[in-house]
N, C-alpha and C positions, 0 to 999 in steps of 0.2 A: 760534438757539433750536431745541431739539429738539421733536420732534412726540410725544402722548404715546405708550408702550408699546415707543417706539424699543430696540430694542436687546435689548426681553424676546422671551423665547420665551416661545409657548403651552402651555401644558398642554394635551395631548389628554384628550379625556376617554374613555374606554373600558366598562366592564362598570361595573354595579351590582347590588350586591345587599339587601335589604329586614333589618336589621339587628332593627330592632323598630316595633310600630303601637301606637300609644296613640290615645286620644280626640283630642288636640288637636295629636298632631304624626309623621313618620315619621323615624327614623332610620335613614340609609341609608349603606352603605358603597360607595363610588366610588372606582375604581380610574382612577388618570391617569399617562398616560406622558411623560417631556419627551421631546423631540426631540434636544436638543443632549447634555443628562448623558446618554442613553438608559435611566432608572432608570424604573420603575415601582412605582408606591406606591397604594395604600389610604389614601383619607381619612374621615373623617365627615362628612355632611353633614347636616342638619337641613333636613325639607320638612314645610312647615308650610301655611298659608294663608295670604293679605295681613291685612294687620293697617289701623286705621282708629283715629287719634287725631283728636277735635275740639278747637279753640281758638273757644271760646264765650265770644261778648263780647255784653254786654246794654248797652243804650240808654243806662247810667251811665260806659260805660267801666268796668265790672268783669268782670272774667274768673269762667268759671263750673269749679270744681276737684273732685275728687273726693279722698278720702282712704277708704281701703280695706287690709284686713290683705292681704300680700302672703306668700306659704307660702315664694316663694325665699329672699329675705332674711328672713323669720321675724317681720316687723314692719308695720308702717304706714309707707304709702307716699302722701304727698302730689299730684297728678296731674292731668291732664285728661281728661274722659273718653274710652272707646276700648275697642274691642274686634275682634271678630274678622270681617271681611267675608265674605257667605256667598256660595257658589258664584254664580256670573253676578252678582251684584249690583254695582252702581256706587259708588265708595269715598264719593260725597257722598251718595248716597241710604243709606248703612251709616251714616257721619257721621251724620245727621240721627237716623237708628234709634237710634244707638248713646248718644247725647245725651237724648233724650225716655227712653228705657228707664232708666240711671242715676239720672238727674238732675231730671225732667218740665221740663226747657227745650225749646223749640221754636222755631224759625222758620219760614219758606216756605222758604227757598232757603240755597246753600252754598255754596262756591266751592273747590277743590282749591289749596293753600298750597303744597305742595310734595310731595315722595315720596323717600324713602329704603332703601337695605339696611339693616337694625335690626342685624346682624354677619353682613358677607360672609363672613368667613373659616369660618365655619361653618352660616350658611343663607341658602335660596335667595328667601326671601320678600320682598315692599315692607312696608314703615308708610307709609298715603297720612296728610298732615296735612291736617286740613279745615279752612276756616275758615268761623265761622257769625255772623252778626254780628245786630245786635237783638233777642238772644235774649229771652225772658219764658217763665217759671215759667205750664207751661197743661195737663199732662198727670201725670196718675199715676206713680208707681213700677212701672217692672215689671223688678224685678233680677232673673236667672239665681237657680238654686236656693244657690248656693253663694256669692252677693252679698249685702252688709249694706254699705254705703254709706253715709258720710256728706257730703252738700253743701257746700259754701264757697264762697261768691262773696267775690272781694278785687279792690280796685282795679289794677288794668292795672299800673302803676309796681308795685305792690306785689308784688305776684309776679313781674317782673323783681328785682326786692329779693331774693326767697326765691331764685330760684337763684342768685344769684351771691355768696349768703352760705352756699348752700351746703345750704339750707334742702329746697330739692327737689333731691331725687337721681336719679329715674328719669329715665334718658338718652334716651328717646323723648321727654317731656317738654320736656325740656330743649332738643331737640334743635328740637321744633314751637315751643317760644316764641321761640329766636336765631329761625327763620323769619320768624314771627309778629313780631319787635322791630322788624325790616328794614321792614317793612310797616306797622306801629302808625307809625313814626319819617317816616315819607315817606307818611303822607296828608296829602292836605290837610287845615287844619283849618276848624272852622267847620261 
């Protein structure tokens, strides 16, 4: 059995340069050389900040969702809530922010589900998946100026339904609920 990376060569990575700055993200051009081709190439990379999805289960075994127009794809985008973790902040104490703001669910406490690259091949960022469990409906709306938000709590099963009919598309999503299934499928019950 090979060990992983066996056999790859590293990219070094070399110069960068500051392509463009937006509000929410930088595009940067990186320049990396192989060792073995000897070629050096310019990529994009996208730096951005960590990102923070919650998977919000209330005392029913209902998942808490959000549905929201999306400008990428030009539509409505079914989801869990989640947003942007701010500088020094902890991805469960973001989780919990980022949940209460959307949504007004709330609990005391949160626990970290897992963390991923959202797409290595082009940025450097995590999405930490949070998980928050007995949530309840206790706090106000306070959506960003550019949010309009609609709530949807669905039973647990039933939103496993919705992705794999295809129903929810966002890949973050998708990605926190297989998390979340692994973990829903193997507690105890009772």
């Amino acid at each position: 059995m090979s060990t992983p990376n066996e056999g790859l060569s590293r990219w070094e990575r070399r110069e960068e340069r500051l392509i463009a700055h937006t509000r929410i993200l930088d595009l940067d051009g990186v320049k990396y050389y192989h060792p073995v081709r000897q070629v050096e190439r310019e990529f994009v990379v996208i730096r951005t900040s960590d990102w923070v999805n919650v998977v919000a289960v209330t005392k029913q075994a209902e998942l808490v969702l959000v549905r929201q127009f999306r400008f990428g794809t030009n539509d409505f985008s079914l989801e869990i809530p989640g947003g942007i973790i701010e500088a020094g902040e902890d991805p469960v104490v973001s989780g919990l922010r980022e949940l209460r703001e959307e949504t007004g669910y709330g609990a005391a406490a949160g626990r970290l589900l897992a963390k991923v690259h959202p797409n290595p091949a082009i940025q450097s960022n995590w999405v930490h998946f949070v998980l928050v469990e007995a949530v309840e409906r206790s706090h106000a709306l306070e959506w960003d100026h550019d949010e309009e938000i609609e709530v949807e709590v669905r039973p647990v099963e039933e939103v496993f339904a919705l992705v794999r009919s295809g129903a929810i598309t966002h890949s973050l999503t998708v990605a926190a609920l297989m998390h979340f299934e692994g973990y829903w499928r193997s507690r105890p019950k009772g």
